[in-house]
C-alpha positions in Angstrom: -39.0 17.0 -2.4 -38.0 19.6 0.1 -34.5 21.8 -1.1 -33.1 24.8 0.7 -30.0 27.1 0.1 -27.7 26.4 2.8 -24.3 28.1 3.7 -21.7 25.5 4.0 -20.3 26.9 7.0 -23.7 26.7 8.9 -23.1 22.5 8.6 -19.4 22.0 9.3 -15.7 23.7 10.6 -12.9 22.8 8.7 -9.8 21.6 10.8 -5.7 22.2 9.6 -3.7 19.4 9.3 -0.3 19.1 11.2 3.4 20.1 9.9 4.6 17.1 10.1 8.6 17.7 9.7 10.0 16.5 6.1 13.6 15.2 8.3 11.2 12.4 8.8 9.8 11.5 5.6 11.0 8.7 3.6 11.2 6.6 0.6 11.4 4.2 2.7 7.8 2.0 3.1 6.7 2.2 6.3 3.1 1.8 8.5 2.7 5.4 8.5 1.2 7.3 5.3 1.1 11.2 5.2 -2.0 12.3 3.1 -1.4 15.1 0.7 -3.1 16.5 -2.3 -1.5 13.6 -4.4 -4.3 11.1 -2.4 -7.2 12.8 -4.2 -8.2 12.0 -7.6 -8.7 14.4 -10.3 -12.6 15.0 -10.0 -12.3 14.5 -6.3 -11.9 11.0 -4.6 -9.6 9.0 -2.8 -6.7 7.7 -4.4 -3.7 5.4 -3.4 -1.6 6.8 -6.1 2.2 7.6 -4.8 2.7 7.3 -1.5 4.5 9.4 1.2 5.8 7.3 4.2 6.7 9.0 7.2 9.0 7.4 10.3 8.8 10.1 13.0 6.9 11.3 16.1 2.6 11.6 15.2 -0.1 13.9 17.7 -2.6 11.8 18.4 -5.1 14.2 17.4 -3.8 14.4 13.5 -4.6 10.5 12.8 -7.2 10.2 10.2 -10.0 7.1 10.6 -11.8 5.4 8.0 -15.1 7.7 6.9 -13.2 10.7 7.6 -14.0 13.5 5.0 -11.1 15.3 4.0 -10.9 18.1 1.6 -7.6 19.9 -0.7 -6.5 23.1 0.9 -2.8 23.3 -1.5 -2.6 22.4 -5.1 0.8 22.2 -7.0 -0.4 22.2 -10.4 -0.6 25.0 -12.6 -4.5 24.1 -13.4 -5.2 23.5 -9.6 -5.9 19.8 -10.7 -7.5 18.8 -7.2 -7.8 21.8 -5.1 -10.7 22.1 -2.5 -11.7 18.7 -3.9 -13.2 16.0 -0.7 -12.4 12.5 -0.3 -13.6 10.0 2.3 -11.1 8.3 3.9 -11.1 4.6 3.0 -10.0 1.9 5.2 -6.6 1.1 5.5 -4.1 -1.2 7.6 -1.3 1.8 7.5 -2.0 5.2 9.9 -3.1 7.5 7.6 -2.3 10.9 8.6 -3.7 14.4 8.5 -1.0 16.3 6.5 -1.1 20.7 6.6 -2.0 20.4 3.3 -5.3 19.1 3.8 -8.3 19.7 5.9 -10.6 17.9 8.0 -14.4 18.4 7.6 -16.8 17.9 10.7 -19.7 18.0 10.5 -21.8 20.7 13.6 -25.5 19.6 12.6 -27.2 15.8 12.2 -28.9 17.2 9.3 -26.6 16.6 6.8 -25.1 13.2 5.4 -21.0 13.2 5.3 -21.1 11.1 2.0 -23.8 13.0 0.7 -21.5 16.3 1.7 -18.6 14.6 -0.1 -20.2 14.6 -3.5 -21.7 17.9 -3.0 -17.4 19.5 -2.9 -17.5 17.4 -6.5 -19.3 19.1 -8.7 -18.4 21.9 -10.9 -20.6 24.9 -9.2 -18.4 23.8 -6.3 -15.4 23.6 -8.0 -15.4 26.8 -10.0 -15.7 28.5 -6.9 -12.7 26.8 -5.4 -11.0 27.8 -8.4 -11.9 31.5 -8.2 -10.8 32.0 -4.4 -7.9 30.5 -4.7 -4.6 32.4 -3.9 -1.5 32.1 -5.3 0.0 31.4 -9.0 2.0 28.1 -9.2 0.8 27.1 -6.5 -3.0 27.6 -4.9 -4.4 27.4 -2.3 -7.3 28.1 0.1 -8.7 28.5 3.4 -11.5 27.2 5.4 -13.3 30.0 5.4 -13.2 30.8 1.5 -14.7 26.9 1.5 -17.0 27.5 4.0 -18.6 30.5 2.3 -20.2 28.0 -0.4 -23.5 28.0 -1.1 -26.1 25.5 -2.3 -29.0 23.7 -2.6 -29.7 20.9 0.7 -32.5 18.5 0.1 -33.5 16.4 3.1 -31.8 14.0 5.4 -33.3 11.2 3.4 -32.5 12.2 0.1 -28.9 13.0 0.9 -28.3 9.5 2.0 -30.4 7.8 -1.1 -28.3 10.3 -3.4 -25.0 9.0 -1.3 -25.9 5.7 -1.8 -26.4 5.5 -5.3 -23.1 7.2 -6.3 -21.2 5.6 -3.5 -22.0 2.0 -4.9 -20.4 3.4 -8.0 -17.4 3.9 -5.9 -17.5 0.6 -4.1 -17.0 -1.1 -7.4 -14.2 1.4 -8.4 -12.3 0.4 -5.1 -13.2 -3.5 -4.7 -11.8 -3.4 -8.9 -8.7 -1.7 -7.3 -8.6 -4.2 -4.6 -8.3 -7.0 -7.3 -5.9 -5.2 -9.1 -3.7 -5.0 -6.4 -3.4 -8.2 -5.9 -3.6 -9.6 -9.5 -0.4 -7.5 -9.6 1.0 -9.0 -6.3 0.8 -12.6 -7.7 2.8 -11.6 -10.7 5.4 -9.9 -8.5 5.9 -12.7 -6.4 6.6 -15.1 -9.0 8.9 -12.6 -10.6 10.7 -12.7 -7.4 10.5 -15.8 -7.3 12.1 -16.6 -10.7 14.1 -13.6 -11.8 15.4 -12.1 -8.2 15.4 -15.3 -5.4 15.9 -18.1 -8.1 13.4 -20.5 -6.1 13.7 -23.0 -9.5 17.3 -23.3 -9.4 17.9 -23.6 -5.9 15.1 -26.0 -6.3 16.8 -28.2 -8.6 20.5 -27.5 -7.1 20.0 -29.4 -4.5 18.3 -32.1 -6.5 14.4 -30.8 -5.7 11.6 -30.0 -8.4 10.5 -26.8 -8.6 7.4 -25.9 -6.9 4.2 -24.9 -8.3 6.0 -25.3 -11.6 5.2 -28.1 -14.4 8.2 -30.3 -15.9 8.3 -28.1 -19.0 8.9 -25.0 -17.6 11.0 -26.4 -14.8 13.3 -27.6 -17.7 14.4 -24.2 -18.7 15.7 -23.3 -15.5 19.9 -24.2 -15.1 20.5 -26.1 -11.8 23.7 -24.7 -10.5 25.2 -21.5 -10.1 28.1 -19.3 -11.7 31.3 -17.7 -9.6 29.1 -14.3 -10.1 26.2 -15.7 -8.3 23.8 -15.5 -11.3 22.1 -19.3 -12.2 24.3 -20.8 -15.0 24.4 -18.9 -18.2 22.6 -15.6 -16.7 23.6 -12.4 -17.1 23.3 -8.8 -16.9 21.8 -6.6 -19.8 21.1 -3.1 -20.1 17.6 -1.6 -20.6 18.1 -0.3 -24.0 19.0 -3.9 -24.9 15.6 -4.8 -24.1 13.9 -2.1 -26.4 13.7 1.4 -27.7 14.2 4.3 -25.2 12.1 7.3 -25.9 11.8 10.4 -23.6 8.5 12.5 -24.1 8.2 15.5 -24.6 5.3 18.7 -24.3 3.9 20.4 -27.4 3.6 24.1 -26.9 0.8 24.9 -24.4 0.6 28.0 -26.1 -0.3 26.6 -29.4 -4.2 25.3 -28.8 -4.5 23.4 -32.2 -2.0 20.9 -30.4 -4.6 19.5 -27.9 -7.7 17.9 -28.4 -8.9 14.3 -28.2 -6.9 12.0 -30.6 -3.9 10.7 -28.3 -4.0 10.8 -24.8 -0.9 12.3 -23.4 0.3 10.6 -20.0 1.8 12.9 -17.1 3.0 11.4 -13.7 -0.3 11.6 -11.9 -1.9 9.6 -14.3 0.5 6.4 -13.6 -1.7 5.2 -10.7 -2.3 1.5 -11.8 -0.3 -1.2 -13.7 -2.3 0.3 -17.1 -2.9 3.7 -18.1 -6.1 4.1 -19.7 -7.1 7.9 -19.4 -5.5 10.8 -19.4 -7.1 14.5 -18.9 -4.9 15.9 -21.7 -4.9 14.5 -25.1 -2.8 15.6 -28.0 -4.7 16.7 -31.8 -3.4 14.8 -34.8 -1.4 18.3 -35.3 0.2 17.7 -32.0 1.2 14.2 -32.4 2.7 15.0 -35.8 5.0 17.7 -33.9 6.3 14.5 -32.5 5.4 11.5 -34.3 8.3 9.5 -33.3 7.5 9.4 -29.8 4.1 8.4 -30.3 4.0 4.9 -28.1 2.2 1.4 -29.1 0.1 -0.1 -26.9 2.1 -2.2 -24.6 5.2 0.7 -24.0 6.2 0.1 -20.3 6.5 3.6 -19.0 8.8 4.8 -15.7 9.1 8.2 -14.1 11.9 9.7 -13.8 11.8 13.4 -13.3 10.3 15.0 -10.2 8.5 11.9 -8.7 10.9 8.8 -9.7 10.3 5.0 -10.3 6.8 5.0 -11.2 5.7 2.3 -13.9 3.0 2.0 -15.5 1.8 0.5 -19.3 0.3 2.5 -22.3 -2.9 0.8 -23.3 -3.6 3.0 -26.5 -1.3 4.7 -28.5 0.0 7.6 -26.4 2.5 10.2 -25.8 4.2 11.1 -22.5 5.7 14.2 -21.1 9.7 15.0 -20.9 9.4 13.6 -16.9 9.0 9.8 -18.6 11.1 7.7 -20.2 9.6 5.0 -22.2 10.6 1.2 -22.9 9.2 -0.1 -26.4 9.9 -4.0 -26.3 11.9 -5.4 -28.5 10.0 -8.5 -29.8 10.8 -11.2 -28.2 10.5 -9.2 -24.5 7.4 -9.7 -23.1 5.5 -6.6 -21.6 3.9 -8.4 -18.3 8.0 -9.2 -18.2 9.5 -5.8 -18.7 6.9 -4.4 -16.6 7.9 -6.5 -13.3 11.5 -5.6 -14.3 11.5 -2.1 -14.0 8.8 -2.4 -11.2 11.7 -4.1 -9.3 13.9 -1.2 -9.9 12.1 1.3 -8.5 14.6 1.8 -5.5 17.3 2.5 -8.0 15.6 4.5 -9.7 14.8 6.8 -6.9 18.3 6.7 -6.0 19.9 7.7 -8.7 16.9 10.6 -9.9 17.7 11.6 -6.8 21.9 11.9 -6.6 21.8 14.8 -4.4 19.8 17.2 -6.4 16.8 19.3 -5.4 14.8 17.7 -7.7 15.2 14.3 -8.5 16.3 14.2 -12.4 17.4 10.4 -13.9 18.4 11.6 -17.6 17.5 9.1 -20.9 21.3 8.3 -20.6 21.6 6.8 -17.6 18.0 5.5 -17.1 19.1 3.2 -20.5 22.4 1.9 -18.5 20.4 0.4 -16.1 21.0 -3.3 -15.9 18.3 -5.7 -15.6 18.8 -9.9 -15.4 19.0 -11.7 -18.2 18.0 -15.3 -18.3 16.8 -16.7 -21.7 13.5 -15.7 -24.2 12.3 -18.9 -23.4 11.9 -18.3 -19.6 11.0 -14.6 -20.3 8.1 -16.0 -22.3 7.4 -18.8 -19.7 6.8 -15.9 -17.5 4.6 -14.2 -19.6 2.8 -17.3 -20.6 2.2 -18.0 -16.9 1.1 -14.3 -15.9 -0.8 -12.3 -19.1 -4.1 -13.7 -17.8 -3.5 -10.9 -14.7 -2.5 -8.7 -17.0 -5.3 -8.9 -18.8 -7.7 -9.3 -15.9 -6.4 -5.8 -14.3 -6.8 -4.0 -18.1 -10.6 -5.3 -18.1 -10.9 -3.9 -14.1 -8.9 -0.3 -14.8 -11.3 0.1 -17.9 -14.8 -1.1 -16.0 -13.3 1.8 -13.5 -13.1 4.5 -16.3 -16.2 3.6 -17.7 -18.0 3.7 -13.6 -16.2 6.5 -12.9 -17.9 8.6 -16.2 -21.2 7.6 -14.9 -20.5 8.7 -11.7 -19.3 12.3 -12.7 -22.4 12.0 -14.9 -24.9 11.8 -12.3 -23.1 13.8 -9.7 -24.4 17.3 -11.1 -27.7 15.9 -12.3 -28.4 14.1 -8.8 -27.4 17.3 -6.7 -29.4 19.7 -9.1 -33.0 17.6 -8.4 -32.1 17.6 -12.4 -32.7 13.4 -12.0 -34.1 11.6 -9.2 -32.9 8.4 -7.3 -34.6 6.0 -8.5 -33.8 6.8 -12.6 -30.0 6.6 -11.4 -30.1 3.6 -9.3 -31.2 2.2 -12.7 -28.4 3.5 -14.5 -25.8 2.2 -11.8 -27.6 -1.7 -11.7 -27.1 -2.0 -15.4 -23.6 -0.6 -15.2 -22.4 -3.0 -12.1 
């Protein structure tokens, strides 16, 4: 096993990205997705995570393709979360374009393996030196060159693309699990839709029809005519709070250390990337959660953002805590969680616009957030729905925690595997038994 110390720069140039003009960015979805440092995952990695649409005029030349490796140049967290971390583009039916916030890695020389190099910006060596370059307070950042001036240890052509291989079946699993997800939540939307926003079952039986894809029971609870208001028979309009408790997080003192440790995890906006949140890379101590024991949050809490980065909704699967930028909805018992999830889901427009209301930053207080009405129909229904949905629920829980447990192998073997520290073949064995 051949290794040498190589000079990053010797093996790639790092390109800008474009200033692509925030008149035409926009809430609104559209086929055009501006990368920025919110696409990469803590550790490094692609994520989906929030999106930023864009509806205005693209260079050519700033359009990122599938296997492109792409690297944080700006960070806006304090702890520079994700700068100078790499990603490989993934493949992707929307444009996804090359922001100025990131950059784009080519590679000068066929002797090194873009996935390989991918992994190599992950581990900590890497990182810490990221970290230590950086400019800037609240916000970092860093420069091609300052990247470029990493060193480390390059094995040979082969080896980089057996190492690549190993961890990047690791990551195939992580995605195709997302995939699912994705669509697991899509079914439950549509028949939310379906039921609670288009009234398919009483139009259905309004005009004398029986519901579709919908057995007699079930299609018995539905009304089949409509009031003055629009609404099926006996529906209404009810008000968030009416469906459970409203509780705002809140941040123990960062300067008191005894308040973090490992007990509860302790959910910020970035974390809300799935329909379940099962990590979190801050956790509150027991002395922290007793600073604020009455916010502590059952599993099963729908969760929605509504500070900074509005209408994001996620669900609690341990007992958790949240910062002051969330607003959580404990269901009352007979409110079903898959149910309140697709609810709020459903109001993430409305969120957005009123977070937003003109403001800077977008700011949707406890107040108002709990005056937002929601459709009523009946518990029965509600728990119809639930009946006829929890198995995707369930489904997505089981994939997001397969993905935290693949993901802590994979940051497991990434230092060992690019140290010589393990070789291929004793991690290909790890990552068969593990997928």
């Amino acid at each position: 096993m051949e290794w040498k110390e190589v000079l990053l720069g010797e093996l790639v140039e790092i390109k800008h990205g474009f200033a692509f003009k925030g008149e035409y960015f926009t809430e609104e979805k559209t086929n055009d997705i501006l990368l920025t440092p919110g696409n990469f995952a803590i550790g490094g990695g692609f994520q989906w995570g929030k999106l930023k649409f864009y509806d205005g005029p693209i260079p050519s030349d700033y359009i990122l393709t599938e296997g492109d490796l792409v690297v944080t140049m700006t960070d806006l967290s304090k702890a520079g979360d994700t700068l100078g971390y790499s990603a490989i583009i993934p493949y992707s039916e929307n444009l996804l374009l090359h922001n100025q916030r990131v950059g784009k890695i080519k590679t000068k020389t066929s002797s090194v393996d873009k996935m390989y190099l991918s992994y190599q910006l992950r581990t900590k060596t890497y990182r810490n030196e990221a970290l230590a370059s950086a400019t800037g307070s609240t916000v970092k950042h860093t420069s091609p060159a300052k990247i470029c001036a990493y060193r480390f240890l390059l094995p040979l052509l082969d080896e980089q693309k057996a190492i690549a291989s190993v961890l990047g079946a690791l990551d195939d699993k992580i995605e195709n699990n997302r995939r699912m997800n994705e669509t697991l939540e899509e079914m439950a939307q549509a028949i939310f839709k379906s039921w609670f926003v288009d009234f398919d079952p009483v139009h259905a039986k309004a005009t004398g029809n029986t519901p579709a894809h919908m057995d007699a029971e079930t299609a018995a609870l539905f009304p089949s005519s409509f009031s003055d208001n629009g609404l099926p028979a006996g529906w209404s309009f009810s008000t968030i709070e009416e469906y459970g408790d409203v509780i705002t997080g809140k941040t123990p003192s960062t300067k008191r250390s005894e308040y973090y440790g490992n007990e509860y995890p302790f959910v910020k906006i970035p974390n809300m990337t799935s329909v379940w949140v099962t990590e979190t890379e801050t956790a509150l101590s027991e002395a922290g959660h007793l600073t604020q024991s009455k916010k502590l949050l059952q599993k099963g809490t729908v969760i929605v953002s509504c500070i900074a980065s509005p209408g994001e909704v996620s669900i609690v699967s341990k007992p958790s805590h949240t910062n002051q930028q969330i607003n959580a909805v404990v269901p009352n018992e007979d409110c079903p969680t898959s149910w309140l999830y697709c609810a709020l889901a459903n109001l993430r427009s409305k969120v957005i616009g009123m977070a937003s209301g003109g403001s800077v930053t977008a700011n949707l207080n406890k107040t108002d957030f709990s005056l937002i009405k929601i459709i009523h129909s009946s518990n029965a229904i509600m728990n119809s729905f639930d009946k006829k949905v929890c198995s995707l629920f369930d489904k997505i829980l089981s994939n997001d925690e397969e993905n935290q447990t693949l993901a802590k192998l994979r940051d497991i073997l990434i230092p060992k595997l690019m140290s010589g520290e393990i070789r291929v073949k004793d991690a290909e064995r790890e990552v068969e038994a593990a997928v």
